[in-house]
C-alpha positions in Angstrom: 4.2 67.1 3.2 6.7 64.6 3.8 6.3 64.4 7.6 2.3 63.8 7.2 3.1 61.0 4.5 5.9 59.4 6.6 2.9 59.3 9.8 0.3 58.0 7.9 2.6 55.2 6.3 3.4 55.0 10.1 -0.1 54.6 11.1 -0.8 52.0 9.0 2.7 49.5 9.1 1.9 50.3 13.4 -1.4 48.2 12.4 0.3 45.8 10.6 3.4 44.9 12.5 3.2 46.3 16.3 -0.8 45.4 16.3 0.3 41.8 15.5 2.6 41.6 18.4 0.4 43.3 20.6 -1.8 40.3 19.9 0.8 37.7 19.8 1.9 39.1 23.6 -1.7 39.2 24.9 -2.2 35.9 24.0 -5.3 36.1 21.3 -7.3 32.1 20.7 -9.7 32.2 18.3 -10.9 28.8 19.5 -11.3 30.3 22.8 -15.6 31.2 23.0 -16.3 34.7 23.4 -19.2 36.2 25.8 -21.1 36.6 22.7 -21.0 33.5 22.2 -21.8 31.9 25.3 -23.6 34.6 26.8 -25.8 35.5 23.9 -29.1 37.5 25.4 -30.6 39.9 22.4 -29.7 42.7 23.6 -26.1 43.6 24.3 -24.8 40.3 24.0 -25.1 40.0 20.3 -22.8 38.3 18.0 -21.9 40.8 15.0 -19.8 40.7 11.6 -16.2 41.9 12.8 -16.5 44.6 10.2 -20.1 45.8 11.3 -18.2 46.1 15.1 -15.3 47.9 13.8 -17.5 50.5 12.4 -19.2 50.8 15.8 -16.1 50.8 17.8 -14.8 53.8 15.4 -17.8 56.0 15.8 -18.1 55.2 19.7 -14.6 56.0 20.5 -14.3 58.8 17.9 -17.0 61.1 17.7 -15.9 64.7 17.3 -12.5 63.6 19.8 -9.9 63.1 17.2 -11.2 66.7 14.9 -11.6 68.4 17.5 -8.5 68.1 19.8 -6.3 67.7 16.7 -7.4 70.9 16.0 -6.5 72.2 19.6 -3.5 70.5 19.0 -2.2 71.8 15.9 -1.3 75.0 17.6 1.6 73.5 18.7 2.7 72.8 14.8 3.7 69.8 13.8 5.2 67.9 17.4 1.3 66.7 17.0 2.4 64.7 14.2 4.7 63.0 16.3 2.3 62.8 19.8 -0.4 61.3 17.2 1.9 58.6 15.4 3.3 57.4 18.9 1.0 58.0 21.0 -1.7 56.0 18.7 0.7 52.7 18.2 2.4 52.5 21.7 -0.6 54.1 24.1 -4.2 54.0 22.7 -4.1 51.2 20.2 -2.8 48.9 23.0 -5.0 50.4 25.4 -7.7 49.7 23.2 -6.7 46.5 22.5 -7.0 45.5 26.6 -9.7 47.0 27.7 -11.6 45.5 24.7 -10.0 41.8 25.1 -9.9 42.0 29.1 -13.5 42.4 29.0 -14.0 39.2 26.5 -11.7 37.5 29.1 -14.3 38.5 31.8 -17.4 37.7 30.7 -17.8 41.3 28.9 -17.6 42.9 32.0 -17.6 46.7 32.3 -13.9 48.3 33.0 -14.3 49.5 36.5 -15.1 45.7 37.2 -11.9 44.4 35.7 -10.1 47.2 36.9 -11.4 46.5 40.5 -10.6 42.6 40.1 -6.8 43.5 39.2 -6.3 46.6 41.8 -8.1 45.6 44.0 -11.7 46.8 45.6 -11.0 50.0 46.6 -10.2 50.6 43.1 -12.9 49.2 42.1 -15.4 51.7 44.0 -13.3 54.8 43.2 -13.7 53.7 39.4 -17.4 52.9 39.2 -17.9 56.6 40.8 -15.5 57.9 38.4 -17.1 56.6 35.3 -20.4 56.8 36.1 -20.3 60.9 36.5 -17.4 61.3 33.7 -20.1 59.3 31.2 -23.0 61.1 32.7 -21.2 64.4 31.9 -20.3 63.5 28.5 -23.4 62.1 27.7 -25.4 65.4 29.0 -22.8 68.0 27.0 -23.6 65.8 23.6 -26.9 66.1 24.2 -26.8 70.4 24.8 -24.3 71.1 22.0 -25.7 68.9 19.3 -29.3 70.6 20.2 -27.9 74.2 20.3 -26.4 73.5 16.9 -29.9 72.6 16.0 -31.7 75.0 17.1 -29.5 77.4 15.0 -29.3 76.4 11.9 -32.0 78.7 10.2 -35.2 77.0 11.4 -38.4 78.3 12.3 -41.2 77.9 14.9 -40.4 75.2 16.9 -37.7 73.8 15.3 -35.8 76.9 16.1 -36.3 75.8 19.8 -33.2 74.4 21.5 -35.3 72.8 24.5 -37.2 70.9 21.7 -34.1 69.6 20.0 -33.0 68.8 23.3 -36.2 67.0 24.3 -35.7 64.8 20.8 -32.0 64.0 21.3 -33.2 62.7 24.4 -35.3 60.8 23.3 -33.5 59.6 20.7 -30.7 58.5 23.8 -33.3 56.7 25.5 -34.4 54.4 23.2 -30.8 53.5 21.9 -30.1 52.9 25.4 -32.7 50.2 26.1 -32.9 48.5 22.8 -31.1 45.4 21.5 -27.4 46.7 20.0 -28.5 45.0 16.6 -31.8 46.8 16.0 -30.6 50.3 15.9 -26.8 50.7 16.6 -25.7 48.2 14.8 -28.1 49.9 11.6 -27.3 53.2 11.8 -23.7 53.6 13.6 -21.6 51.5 9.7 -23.1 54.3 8.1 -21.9 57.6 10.4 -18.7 55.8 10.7 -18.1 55.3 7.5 -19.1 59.0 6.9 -16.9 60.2 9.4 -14.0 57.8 7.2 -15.0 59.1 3.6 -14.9 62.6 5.2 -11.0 62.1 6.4 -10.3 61.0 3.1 -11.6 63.6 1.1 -10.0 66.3 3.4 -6.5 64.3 3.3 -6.8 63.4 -0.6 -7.2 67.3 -1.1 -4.1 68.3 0.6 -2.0 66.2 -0.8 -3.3 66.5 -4.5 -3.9 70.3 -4.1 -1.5 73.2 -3.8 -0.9 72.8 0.1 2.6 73.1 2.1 2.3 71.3 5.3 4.9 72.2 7.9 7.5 69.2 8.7 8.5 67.8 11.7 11.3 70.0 13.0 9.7 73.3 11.9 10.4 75.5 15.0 6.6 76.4 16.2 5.6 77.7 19.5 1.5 77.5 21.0 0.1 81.0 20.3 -1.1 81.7 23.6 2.6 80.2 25.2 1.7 77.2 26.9 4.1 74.2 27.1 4.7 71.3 24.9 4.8 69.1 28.1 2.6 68.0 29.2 -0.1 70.6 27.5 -0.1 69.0 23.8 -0.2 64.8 25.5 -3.7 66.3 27.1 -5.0 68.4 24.1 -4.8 65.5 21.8 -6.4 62.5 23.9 -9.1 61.0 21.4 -6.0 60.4 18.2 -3.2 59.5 20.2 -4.8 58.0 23.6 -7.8 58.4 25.4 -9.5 56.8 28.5 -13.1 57.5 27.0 -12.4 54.5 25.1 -11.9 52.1 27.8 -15.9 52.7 28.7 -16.4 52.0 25.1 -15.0 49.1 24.5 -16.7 46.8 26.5 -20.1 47.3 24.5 -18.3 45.9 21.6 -16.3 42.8 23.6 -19.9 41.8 24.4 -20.2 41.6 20.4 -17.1 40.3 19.4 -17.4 36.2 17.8 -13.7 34.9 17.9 -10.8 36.5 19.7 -9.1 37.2 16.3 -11.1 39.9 15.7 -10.0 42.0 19.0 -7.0 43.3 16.5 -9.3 44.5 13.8 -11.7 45.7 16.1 -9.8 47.3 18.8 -6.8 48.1 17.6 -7.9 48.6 14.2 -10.6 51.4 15.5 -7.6 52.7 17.1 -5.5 53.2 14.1 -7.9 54.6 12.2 -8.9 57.4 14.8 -5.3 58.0 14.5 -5.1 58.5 11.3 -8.4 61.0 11.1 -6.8 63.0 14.2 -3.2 63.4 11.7 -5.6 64.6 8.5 -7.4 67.2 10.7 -4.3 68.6 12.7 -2.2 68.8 9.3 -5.4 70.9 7.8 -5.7 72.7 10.6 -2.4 74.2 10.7 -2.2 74.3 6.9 -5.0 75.5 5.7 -5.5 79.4 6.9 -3.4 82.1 6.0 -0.5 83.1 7.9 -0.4 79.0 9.1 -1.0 78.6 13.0 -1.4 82.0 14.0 -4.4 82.1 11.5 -5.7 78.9 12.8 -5.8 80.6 16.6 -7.7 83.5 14.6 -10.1 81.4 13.7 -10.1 79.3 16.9 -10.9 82.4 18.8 -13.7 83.2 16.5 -15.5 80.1 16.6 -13.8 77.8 17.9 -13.3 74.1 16.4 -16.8 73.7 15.1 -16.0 76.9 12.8 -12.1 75.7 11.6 -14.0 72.3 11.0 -16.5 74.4 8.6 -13.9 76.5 6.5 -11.6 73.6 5.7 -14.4 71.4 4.8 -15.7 73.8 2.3 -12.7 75.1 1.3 -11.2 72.0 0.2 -13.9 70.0 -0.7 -17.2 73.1 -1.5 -20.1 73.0 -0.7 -20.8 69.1 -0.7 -17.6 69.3 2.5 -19.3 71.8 4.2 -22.7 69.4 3.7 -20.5 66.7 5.5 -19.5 68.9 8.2 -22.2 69.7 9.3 -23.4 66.6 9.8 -20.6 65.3 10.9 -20.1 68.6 14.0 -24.0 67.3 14.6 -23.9 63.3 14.3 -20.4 62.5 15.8 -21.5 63.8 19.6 -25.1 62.5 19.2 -23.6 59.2 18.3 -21.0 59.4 21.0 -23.6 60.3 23.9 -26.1 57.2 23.6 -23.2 54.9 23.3 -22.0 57.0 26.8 -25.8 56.3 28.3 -25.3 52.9 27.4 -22.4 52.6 29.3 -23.5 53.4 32.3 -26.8 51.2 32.2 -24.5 48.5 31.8 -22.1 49.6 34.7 -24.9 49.9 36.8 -26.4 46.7 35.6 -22.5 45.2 36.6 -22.7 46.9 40.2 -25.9 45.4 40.9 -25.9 42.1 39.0 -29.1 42.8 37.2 -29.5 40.9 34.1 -30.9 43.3 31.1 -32.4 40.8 29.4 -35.7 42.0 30.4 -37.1 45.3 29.4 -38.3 46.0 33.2 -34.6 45.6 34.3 -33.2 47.9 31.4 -35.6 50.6 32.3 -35.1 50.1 35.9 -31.7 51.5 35.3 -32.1 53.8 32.4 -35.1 56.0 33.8 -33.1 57.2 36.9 -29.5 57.6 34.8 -31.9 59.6 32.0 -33.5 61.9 34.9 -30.0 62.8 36.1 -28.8 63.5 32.7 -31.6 66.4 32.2 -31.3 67.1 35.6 -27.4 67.9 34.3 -28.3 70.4 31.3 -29.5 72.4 33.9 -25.7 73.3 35.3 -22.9 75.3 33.8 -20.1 73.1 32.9 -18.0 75.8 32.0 -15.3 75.0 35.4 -16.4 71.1 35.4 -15.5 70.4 31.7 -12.1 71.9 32.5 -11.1 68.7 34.1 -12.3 66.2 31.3 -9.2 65.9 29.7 -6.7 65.3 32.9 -9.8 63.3 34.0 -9.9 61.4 30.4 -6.2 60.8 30.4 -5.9 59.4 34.0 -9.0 56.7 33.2 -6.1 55.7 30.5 -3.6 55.7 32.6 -5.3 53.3 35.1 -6.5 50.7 32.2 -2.9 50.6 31.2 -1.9 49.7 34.5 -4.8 47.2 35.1 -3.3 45.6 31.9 -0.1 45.5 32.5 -1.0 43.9 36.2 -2.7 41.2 33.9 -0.4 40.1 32.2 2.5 39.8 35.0 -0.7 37.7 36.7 -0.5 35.6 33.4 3.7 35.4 33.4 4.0 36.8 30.3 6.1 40.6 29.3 4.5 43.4 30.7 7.2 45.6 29.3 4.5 46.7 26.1 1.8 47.9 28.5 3.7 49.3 31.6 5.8 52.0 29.9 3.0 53.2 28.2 1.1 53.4 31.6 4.5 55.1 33.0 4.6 57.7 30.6 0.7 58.6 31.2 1.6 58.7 34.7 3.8 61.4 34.5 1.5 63.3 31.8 -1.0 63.6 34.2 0.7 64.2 37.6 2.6 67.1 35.8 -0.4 68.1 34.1 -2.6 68.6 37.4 0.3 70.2 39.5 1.1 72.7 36.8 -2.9 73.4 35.2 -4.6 77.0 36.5 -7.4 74.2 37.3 -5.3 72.1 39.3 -2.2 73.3 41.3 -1.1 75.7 39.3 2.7 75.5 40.2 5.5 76.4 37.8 6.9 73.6 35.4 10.5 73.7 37.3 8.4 72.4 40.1 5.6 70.5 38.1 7.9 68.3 35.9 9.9 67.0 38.7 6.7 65.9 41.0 5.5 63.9 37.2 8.6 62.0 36.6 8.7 61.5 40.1 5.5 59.9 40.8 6.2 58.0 37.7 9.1 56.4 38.6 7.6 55.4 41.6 4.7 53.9 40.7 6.8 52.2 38.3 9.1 50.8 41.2 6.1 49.5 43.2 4.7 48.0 40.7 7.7 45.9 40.0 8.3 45.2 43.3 4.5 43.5 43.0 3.1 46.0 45.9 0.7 47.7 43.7 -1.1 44.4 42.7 -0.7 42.5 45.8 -4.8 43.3 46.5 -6.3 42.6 43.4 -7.8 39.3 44.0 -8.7 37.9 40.2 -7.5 34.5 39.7 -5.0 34.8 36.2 -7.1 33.7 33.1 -5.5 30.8 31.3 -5.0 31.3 27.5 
């Protein structure tokens, strides 16, 4: 119990303290305008109450991420505590942070656009392909699990149908996708992101007040089916601790965002408090069944997370939790997927310098991006989706490095920003050389290559070689 106390008091004094240097580094001017300001068009440059974006900014980058993959992650026993905490404060909160104030800094551009203006073109391209299929694919999966979920919850006739539920959750992404942020977003997304809060709470409030023995920090603990700590758990839990998802995300909010002073709130605010839903679900994950972690694989193996996500809610808060987590299994991905459609209108829109003002522009877009997307229900993604969370974590890793060029470009510390993107480095390299899906190599050979290529990258980016062809001009602040 101690251990999950200490890392939510962690959590929170992270906000507080690092969050304010984060924003002291960056440079933050709240009498610098903002694109939402200057650029204001109706429809996804529209100012917004900080605390209406925030909201918007928890559900987009959240979704079911930080449930499930804590859950995933709490196999591993409590070291999650520990990947969460850190990796929150030092990785995602400050990669949050940038890719939600670069894109105020650039006119709310999308992030392969700032990426490409700091790594240069080549980069550039690679990224624009790169997050226009990753968002397509996500966007397509929330669209077929949501509907199978649907489809089976006791229905009949039509509504038993999972094409129907499909067709309607389509539809549903279509619209979001073309209208202004303000008329339907901006409504509906406070409310299943404060859901998703209250939900966190009531699961947390009920271990702590209740009965419960959560393992510490330090308990020995070993993954069920035997994989490795390294770099297995630093993939498992992206969405929590860091995730690159966010970076496509963020932008849709930057374009929202009044006064600069709100990018701490907003960004790295969201940030923090994804963390701190990923450490509730992971500690009642791994507390909760009997027998501890080998009942949670029991579990796991039945059902998966959707069905661990279902026990502890009713368990620990009856039938009203289960209530919630059923929504919440249904709502998060649907409200995850539009925002992910959205994104890639708007990347597209970037691409082609196409204003979306007008409705004939927006569908212009959208109808071709929506076609593929059905066209994508169609194929298995049973292989494919095995590469979303090396693919996930190396979008974070390139953000973090796109920062960190930024703000050697601006002469201030990169030091915050470029160990972070270091240590993502050689999470991922070792990641794909070891994974059945990638290399599949041994770890004595797999954890050399990461720290390797690491330190390397590290080295050439001090040495200025890996920036020399970006070609943005620095942004004064």
């Amino acid at each position: 119990m101690i251990s999950f106390l200490v890392s939510l008091v962690a959590l929170v004094v992270g906000y507080l303290i690092y969050g304010a240097l984060v924003e002291k580094w960056f440079g933050a001017d709240p009498s610098r305008p903002t694109p939402a300001v200057t650029q204001t068009d109706g429809v996804d440059y529209v100012p917004l109450p900080w605390y209406k974006i925030f909201l918007i900014q928890f559900l987009n980058i959240a979704g079911l991420g930080p449930i499930f993959g804590a859950i995933l992650g709490a196999l591993y026993g409590p070291s999650a505590f520990l990947w969460i905490v850190f990796g929150c404060i030092f990785g995602g909160a400050v990669h949050d942070y940038f890719s939600g104030m670069l894109s105020i800094r650039h006119e709310g551009k999308s992030i392969p656009e700032i990426v490409g203006l700091y790594l240069g073109d080549k980069t550039r391209q690679v990224m624009r392909l790169f997050s226009i299929i990753l968002l397509l694919l996500v966007g397509t999966v929330f669209m077929v699990g949501p509907a199978g979920l649907l489809s089976n919850l006791g229905f009949e006739g039509i509504f038993a149908n999972k094409t129907f539920w499909l067709v309607v959750i389509l539809a549903y992404y279509f619209v979001a996708t073309i209208v202004p942020v303000d008329k339907l977003i901006a409504r509906i997304y406070p409310l299943f992101g404060a859901a998703l809060l209250i939900m966190a709470i009531g699961i947390g409030g009920a271990l702590v007040l209740g009965d419960w023995v959560i393992p510490e920090v330090g308990t020995p603990s070993a993954h069920p089916g035997g994989l490795p700590l390294w770099p297995m758990l630093f993939i498992t839990i992206a969405c929590g601790a860091i995730s690159g998802f966010h970076a496509t995300q963020s932008p849709l909010m930057a374009r929202c965002v009044k006064n600069e002073a709100y990018g701490r709130p907003v960004f790295f605010g969201a940030m923090i408090a994804e963390g701190i839903v990923a450490l509730v679900w992971a500690a009642a994950a791994m507390t909760f069944f009997p027998n501890g972690i080998p009942g949670l694989n029991e579990v796991l193996a039945k059902g998966g997370p959707g069905l661990v996500v279902n026990e502890v809610s009713v368990g620990l808060m009856g039938s009203f939790g289960g209530m919630l987590a059923v929504l919440g299994v249904i709502a998060c991905p649907v409200t995850s997927g539009d925002t992910a459609f959205r994104s890639v209108r708007l990347i597209f829109a970037d691409i082609f310098n196409l204003s979306q003002s007008k409705i004939r522009n927006r569908l212009l877009v959208a109808i071709p991006v929506f076609v593929s997307g059905y066209l994508l229900t169609l194929v298995d993604f049973t292989v494919i989706w095995r590469y979303f969370a090396f693919s996930n974590q190396a979008l974070a890793t390139i953000v973090l490095w796109t920062s960190a060029v930024y703000m050697v470009r601006n002469g201030r510390s990169h030091w915050f920003v470029s160990l972070p993107a270091a240590f993502m480095t050689a999470v991922c390299v070792t990641y794909i050389v070891m994974a059945p899906e990638g290399l599949a190599m041994s770890a004595s050979v797999a954890n050399p290559i990461g720290i390797l290529c690491a330190l390397t990258i590290m080295i050439l980016f001090l040495l200025g070689r890996v920036f020399k062809q970006g070609n943005a001009k620095s942004v004064s602040h």
